[in-house]
N, C-alpha and C positions, 0 to 999 in steps of 0.2 A: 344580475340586475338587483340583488336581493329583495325581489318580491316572493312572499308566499303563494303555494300552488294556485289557491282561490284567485287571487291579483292578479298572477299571474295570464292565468288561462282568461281572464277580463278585457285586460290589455291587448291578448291577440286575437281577442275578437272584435275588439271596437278599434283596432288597426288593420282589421280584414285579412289576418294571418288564418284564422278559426273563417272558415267561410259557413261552415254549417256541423251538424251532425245526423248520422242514419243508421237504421236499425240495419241487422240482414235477416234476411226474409230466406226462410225454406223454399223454394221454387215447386218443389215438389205439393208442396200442402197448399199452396193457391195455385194451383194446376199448370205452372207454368216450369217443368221438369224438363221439356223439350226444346234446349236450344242450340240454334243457327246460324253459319256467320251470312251473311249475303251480299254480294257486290252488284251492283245497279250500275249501268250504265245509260245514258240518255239516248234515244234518237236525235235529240234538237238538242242546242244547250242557250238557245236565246234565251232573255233575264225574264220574261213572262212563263216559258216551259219552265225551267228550274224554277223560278217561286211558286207557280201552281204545286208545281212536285212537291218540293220541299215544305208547305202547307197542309200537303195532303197524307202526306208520309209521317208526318209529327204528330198527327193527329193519331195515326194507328195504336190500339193501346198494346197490340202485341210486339209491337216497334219501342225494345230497350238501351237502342243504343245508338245514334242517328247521325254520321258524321260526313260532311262534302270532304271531297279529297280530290289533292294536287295530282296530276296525270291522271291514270285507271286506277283501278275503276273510278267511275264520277264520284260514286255513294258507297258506304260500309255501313250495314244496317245488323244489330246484333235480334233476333227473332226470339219470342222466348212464348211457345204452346204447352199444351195440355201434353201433346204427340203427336207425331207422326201425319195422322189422318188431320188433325185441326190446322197443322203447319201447310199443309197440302194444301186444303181451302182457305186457308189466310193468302197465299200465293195466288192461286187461280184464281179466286173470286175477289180478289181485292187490290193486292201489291199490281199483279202485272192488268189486272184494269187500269190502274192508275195512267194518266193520259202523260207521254212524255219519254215512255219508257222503250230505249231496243235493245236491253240485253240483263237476265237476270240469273246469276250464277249463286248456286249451297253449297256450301262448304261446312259437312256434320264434323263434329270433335271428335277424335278417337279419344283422347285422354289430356283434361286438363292439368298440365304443369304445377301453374301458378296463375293464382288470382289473385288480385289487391282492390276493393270495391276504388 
């Protein structure tokens, strides 16, 4: 193109190539060292259950990662606690409250490969 890096990097932002940028964050040092993958499945999937759900889910701030998905499970939701015990009571006292729900499966990491924020 022969534009300079500065120009450059302008141009693909204000073409919405550059959608944004983000720090990375310790997880450990804002308490959130402990995470989860988790699959959700609905009891009902009428469009009034799913939006309640997915309103109420989005709002969780321990909920980093919030995705509906094609087939099963319904939902893929990445958990990100203090530990263990906080992850426990994010579950019981909140997630599977949540009105909508019949089936909530953990899946803990043994060892992350690869990550790409």
């Amino acid at each position: 193109m022969g534009l300079a890096p500065a120009p450059c990097v302008r141009r693909l932002e204000q073409d919405g190539v550059i959608t944004g940028y983000h720090a990375r964050v310790d997880p450990a040092r804002v308490g959130r060292a402990f995470e989860v993958i988790v699959n959700v499945d609905l009891a009902v999937k009428d469009r009034a259950t799913v939006t309640r759900f997915e309103e109420a889910v989005r709002g969780y701030p321990e909920v980093i990662e919030f995705r509906r998905m094609f087939g099963l499970p319904d939902y893929f939701l990445r958990i990100a606690t203090a530990d263990l015990g906080s992850f426990e009571r994010f579950v019981t006292d909140r997630l599977e409250a949540t009105p909508g729900i019949g089936r909530v499966d953990s899946h803990l990491t043994m060892k992350t490969i690869k990550h790409e924020p």
